[in-house]
Structures are given as structure tokens and as C-alpha cells.
PDB file with one MODEL, atoms N, CA, C and O in Angstrom:
MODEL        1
ATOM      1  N   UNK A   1      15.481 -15.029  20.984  1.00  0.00           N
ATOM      2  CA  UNK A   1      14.176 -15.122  20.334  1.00  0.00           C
ATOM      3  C   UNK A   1      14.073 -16.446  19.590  1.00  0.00           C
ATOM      4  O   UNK A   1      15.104 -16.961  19.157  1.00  0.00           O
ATOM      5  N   UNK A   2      12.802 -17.068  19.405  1.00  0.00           N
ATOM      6  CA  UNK A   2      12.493 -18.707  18.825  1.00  0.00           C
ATOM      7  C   UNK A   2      12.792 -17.797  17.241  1.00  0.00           C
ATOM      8  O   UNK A   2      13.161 -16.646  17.007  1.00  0.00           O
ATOM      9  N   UNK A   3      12.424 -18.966  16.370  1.00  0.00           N
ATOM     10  CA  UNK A   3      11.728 -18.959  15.154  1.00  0.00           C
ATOM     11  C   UNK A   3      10.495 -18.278  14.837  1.00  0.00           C
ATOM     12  O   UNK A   3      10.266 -17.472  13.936  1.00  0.00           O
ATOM     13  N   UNK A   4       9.510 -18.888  16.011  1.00  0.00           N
ATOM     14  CA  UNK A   4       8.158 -18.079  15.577  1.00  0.00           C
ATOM     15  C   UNK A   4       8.352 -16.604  16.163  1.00  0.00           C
ATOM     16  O   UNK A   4       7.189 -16.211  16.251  1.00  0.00           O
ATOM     17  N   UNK A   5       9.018 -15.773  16.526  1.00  0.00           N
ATOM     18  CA  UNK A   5       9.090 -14.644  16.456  1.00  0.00           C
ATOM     19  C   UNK A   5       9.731 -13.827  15.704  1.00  0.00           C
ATOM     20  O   UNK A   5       9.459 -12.653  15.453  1.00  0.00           O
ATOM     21  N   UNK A   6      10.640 -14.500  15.324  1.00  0.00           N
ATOM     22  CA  UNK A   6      11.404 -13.627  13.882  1.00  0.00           C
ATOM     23  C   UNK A   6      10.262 -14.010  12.836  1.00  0.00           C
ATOM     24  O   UNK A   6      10.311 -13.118  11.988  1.00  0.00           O
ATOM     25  N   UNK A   7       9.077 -15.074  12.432  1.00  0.00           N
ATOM     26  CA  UNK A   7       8.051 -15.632  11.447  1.00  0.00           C
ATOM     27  C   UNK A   7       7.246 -13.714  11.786  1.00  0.00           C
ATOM     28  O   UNK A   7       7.264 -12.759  11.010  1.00  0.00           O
ATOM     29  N   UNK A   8       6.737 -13.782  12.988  1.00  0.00           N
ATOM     30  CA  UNK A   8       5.898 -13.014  13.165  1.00  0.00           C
ATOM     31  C   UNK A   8       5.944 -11.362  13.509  1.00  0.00           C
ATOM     32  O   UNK A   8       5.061 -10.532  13.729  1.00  0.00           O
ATOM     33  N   UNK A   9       7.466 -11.299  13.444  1.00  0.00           N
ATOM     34  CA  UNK A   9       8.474  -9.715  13.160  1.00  0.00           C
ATOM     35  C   UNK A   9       8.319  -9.860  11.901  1.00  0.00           C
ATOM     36  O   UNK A   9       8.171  -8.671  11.619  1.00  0.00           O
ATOM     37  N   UNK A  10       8.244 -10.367  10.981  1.00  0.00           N
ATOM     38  CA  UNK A  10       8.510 -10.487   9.512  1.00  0.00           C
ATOM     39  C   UNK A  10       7.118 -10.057   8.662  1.00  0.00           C
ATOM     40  O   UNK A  10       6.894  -9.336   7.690  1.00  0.00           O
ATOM     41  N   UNK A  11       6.330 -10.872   9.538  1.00  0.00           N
ATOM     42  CA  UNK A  11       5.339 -10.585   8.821  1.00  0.00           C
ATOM     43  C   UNK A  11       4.689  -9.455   9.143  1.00  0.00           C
ATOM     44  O   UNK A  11       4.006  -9.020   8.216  1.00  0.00           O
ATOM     45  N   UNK A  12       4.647  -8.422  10.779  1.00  0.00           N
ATOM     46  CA  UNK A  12       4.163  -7.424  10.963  1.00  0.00           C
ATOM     47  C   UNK A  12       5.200  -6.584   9.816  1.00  0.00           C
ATOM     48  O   UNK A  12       4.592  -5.943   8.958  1.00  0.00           O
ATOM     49  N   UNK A  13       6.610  -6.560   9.765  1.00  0.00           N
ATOM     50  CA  UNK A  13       6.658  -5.274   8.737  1.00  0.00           C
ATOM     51  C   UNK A  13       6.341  -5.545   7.666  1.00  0.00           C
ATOM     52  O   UNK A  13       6.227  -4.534   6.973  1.00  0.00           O
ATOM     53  N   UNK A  14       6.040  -6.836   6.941  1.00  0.00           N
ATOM     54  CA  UNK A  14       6.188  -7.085   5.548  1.00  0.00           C
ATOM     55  C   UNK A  14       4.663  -6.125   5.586  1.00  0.00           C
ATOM     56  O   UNK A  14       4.614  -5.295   4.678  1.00  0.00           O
ATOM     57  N   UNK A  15       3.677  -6.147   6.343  1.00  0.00           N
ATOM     58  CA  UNK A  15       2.330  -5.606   6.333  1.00  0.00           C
ATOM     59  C   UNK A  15       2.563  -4.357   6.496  1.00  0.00           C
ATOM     60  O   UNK A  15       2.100  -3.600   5.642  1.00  0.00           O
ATOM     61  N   UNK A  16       3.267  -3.837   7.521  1.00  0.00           N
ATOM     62  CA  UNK A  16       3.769  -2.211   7.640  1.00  0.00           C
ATOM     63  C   UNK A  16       3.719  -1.590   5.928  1.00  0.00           C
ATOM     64  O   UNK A  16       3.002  -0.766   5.360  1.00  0.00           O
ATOM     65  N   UNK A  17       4.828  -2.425   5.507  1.00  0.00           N
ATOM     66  CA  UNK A  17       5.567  -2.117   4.152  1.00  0.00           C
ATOM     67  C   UNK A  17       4.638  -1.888   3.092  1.00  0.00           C
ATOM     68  O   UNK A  17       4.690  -0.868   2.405  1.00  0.00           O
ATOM     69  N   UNK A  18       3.477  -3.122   2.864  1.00  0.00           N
ATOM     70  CA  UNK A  18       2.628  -3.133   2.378  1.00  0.00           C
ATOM     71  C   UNK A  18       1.659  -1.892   2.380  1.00  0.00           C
ATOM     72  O   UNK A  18       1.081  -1.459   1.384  1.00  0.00           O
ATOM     73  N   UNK A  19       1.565  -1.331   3.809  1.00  0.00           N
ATOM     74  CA  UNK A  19       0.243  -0.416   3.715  1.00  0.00           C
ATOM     75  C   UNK A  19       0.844   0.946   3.889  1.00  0.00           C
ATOM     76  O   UNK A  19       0.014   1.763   4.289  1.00  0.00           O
ATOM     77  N   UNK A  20       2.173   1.473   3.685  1.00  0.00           N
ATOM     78  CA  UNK A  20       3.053   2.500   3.747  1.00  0.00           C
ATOM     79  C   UNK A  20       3.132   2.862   2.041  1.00  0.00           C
ATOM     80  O   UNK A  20       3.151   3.998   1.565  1.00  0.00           O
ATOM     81  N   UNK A  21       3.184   1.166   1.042  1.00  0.00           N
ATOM     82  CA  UNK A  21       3.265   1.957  -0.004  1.00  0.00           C
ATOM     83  C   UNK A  21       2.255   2.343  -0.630  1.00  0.00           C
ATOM     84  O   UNK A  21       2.133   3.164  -1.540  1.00  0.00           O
ATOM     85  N   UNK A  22       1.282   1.488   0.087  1.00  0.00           N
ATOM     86  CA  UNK A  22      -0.519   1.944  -0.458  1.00  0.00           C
ATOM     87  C   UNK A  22      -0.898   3.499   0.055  1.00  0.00           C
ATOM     88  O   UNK A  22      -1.747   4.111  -0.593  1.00  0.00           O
ATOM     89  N   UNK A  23      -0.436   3.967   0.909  1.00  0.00           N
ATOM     90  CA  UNK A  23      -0.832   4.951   1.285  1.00  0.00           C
ATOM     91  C   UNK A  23       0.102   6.400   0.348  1.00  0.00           C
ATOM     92  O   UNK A  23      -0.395   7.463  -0.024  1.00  0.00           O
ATOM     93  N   UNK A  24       1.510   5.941   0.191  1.00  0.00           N
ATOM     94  CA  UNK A  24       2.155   6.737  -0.965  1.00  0.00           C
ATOM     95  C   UNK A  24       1.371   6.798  -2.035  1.00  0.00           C
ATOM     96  O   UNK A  24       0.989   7.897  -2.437  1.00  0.00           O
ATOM     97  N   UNK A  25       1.021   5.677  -2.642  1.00  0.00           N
ATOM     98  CA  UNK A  25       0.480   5.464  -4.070  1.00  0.00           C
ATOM     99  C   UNK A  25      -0.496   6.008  -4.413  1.00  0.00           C
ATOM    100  O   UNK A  25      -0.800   6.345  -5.557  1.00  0.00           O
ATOM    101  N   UNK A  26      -1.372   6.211  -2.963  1.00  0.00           N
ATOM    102  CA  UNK A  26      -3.184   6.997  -3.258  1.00  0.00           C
ATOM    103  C   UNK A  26      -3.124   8.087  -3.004  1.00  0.00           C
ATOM    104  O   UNK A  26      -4.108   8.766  -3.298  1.00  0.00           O
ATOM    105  N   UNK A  27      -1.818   8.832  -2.267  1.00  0.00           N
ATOM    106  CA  UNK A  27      -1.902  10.177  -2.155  1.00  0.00           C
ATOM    107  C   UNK A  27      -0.320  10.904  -2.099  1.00  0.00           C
ATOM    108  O   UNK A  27      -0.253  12.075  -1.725  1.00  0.00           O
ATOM    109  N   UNK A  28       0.688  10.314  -2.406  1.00  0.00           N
ATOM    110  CA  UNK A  28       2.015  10.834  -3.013  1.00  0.00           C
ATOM    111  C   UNK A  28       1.831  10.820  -4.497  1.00  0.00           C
ATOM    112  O   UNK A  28       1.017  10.259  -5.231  1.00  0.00           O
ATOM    113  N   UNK A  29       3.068  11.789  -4.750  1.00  0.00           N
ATOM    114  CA  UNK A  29       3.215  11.745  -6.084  1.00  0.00           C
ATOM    115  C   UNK A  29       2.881  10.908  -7.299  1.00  0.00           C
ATOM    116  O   UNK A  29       2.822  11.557  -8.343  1.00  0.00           O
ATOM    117  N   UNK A  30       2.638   9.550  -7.397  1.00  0.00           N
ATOM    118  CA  UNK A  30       2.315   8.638  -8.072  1.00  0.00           C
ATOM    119  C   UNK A  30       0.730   8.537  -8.154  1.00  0.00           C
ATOM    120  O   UNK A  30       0.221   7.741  -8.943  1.00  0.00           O
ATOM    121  N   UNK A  31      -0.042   9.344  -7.339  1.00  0.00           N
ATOM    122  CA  UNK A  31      -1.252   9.466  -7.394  1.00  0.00           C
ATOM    123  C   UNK A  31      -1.738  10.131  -8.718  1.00  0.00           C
ATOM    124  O   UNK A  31      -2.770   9.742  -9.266  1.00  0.00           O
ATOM    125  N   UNK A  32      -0.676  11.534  -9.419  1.00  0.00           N
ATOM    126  CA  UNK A  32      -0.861  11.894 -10.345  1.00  0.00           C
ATOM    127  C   UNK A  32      -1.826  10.978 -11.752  1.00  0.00           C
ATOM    128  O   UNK A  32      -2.663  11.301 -12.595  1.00  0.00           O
ATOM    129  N   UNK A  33      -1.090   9.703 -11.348  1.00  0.00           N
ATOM    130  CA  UNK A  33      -1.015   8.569 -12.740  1.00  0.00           C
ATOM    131  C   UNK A  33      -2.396   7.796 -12.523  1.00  0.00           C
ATOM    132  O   UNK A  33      -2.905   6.975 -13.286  1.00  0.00           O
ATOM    133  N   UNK A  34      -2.800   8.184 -11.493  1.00  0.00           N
ATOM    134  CA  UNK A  34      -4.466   7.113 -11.656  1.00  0.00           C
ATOM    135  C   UNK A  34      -5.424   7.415 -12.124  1.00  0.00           C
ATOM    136  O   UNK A  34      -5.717   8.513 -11.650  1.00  0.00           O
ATOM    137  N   UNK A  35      -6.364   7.006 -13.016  1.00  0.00           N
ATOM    138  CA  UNK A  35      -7.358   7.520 -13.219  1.00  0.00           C
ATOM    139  C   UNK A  35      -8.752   7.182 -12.672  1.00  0.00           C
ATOM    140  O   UNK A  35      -9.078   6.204 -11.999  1.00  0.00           O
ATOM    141  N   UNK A  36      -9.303   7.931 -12.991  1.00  0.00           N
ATOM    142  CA  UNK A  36     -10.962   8.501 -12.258  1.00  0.00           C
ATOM    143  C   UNK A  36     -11.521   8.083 -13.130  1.00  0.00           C
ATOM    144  O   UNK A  36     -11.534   8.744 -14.168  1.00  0.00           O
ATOM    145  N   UNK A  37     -12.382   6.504 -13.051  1.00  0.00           N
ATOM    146  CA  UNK A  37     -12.836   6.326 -14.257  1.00  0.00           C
ATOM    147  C   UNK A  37     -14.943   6.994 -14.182  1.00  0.00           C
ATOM    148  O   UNK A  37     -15.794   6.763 -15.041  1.00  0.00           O
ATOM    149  N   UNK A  38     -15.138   7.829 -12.803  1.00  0.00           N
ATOM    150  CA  UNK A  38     -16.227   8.234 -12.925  1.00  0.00           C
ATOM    151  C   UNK A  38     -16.408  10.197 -13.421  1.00  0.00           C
ATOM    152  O   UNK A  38     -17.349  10.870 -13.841  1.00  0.00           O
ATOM    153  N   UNK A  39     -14.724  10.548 -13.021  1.00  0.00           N
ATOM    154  CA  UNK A  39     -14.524  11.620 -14.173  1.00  0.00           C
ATOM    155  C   UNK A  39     -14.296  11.756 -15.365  1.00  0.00           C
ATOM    156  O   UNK A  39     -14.172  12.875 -15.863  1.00  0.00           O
ATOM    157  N   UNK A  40     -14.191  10.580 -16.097  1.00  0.00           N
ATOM    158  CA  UNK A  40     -13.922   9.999 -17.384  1.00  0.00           C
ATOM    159  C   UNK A  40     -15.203   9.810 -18.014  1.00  0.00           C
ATOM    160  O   UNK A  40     -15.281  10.172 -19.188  1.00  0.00           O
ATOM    161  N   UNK A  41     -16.371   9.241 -17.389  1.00  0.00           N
ATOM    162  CA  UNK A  41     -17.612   8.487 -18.194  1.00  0.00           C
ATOM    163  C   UNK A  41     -18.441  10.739 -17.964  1.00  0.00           C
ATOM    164  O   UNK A  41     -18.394  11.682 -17.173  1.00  0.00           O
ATOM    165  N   UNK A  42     -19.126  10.297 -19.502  1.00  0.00           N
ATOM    166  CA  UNK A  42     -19.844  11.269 -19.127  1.00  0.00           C
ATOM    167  C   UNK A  42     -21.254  11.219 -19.442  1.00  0.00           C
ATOM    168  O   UNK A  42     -21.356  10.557 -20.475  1.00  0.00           O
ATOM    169  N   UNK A  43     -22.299  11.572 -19.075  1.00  0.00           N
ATOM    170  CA  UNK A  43     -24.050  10.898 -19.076  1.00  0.00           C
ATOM    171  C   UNK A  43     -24.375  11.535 -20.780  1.00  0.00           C
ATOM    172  O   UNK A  43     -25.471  11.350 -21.309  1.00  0.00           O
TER     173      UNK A  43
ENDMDL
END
């Protein structure tokens, strides 16, 4: 394999990685900790 394919293996998982922990964060356990700031305001 060149260079530019280990560049562009790298960067597909670094993006994998990226949107694996976004998807934990909005709906695993750590979701607990976010807040709702339109269940918060009240009229």
C-alpha cells in the first residue's frame, strides 16, 4: 500500500470513531447528563 492509502484508512476510521462516539453520547448512558434546554424554559 502507498502513503495515500494508509492517509485515507486513517481518516475513514478517525470519522468512524468520531460518529460511534456521537451516537453513544446522544443515546448511551452519558445521555443521562444533557440537558433539554426547551424542557427547562417554561412560558
Amino acid at each position: 500500500m502507498g502513503v495515500a492509502q494508509f492517509f485515507v484508512v486513517g481518516i475513514l476510521v478517525a470519522l468512524v470513531l468520531v460518529t460511534a462516539l456521537s451516537i453513544y453520547t446522544a443515546f448511551g448512558p452519558p445521555s443521562k447528563k444533557l440537558a433539554d434546554p426547551f424542557e427547562m424554559h417554561e412560558d
